[in-house]
C-alpha positions in Angstrom: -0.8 -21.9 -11.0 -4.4 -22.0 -9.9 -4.5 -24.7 -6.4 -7.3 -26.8 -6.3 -9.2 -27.7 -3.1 -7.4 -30.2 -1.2 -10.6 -31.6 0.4 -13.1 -31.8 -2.7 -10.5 -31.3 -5.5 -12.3 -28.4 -7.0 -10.7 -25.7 -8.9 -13.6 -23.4 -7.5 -11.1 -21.4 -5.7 -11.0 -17.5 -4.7 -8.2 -15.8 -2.7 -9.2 -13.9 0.1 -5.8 -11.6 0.8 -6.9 -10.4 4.0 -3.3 -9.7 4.6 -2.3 -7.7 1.4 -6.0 -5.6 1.9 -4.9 -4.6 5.9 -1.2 -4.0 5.2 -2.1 -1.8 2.3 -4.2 0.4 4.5 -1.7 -0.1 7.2 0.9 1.3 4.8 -1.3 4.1 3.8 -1.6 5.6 6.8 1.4 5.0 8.6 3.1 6.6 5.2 0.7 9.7 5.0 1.5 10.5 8.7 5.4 9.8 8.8 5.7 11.8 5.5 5.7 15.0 7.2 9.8 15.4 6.7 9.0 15.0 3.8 6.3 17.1 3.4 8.4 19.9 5.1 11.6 19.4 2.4 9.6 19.3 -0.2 7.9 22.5 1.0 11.0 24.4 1.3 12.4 23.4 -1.6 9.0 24.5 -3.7 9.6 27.5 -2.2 12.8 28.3 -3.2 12.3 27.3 -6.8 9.0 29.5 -6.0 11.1 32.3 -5.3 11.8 33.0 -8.7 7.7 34.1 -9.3 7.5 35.7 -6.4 5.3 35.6 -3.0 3.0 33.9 -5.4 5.3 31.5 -6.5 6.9 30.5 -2.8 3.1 30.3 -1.4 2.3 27.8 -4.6 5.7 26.2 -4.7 5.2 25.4 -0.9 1.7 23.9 -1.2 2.5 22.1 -4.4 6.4 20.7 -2.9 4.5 19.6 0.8 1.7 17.5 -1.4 4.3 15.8 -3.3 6.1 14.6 -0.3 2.6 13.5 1.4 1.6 11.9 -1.7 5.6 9.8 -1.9 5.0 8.7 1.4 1.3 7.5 1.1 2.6 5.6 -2.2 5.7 4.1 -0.4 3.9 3.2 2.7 1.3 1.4 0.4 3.6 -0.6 -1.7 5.7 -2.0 1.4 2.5 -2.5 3.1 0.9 -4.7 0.3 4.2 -6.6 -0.1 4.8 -7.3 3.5 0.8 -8.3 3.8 1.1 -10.5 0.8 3.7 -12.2 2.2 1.7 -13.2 5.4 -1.2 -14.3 3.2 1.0 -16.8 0.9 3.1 -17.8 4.2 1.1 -17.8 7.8 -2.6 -17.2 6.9 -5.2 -20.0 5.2 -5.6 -17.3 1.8 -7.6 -19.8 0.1 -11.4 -20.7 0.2 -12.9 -23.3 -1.7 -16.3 -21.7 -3.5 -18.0 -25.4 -3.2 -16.9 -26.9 0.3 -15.9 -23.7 1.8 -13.1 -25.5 3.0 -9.7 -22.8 3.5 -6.2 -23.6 3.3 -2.7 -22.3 2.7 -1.7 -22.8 -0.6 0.2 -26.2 -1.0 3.8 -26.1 -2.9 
């Protein structure tokens, strides 16, 4: 459901999620730089399953197990980020602007 503009009535209405854009960054790079455990695992374990090929294979099963444990943790750190930041914009911060009165406000339930 679409709010309408408490003070003019209009249904001219845009979101602003202020709170869902800075927690996604905020996710994003708190994720990238506490995924280094994970980075590290996933390093190791390329390399064993690396092993197999060779020092080719552990130097490429490293590189390609550390990315996919930077790359979880960017991904998990944005999705709790943009959940946590919509949150605050449906709960604490005026997400609403009215496109004709300019008027903002929390969205009424």
């Amino acid at each position: 459901m679409h709010p309408k503009c408490p003070k003019c009535l209009s249904n001219a209405v845009d979101r602003k999620d202020y709170g869902r854009k800075v927690g996604s960054t905020a996710g994003l790079v708190l994720g990238t730089t506490t995924s280094a455990a994970y980075a590290l695992s996933g390093a190791e374990a390329g390399a064993a399953l690396g092993a197999i090929a060779g020092p080719f294979g552990i130097a490429a099963g490293s590189i390609a197990g550390a990315l996919l444990g930077v790359i979880t943790g960017a991904a998990a750190g944005t999705v709790v980020g943009s959940t946590l930041g919509s949150a605050i914009d449906e709960n604490i911060l005026h997400n609403y602007r009215c496109l004709d009165c300019y008027f903002e406000f929390s969205h009424l339930k």
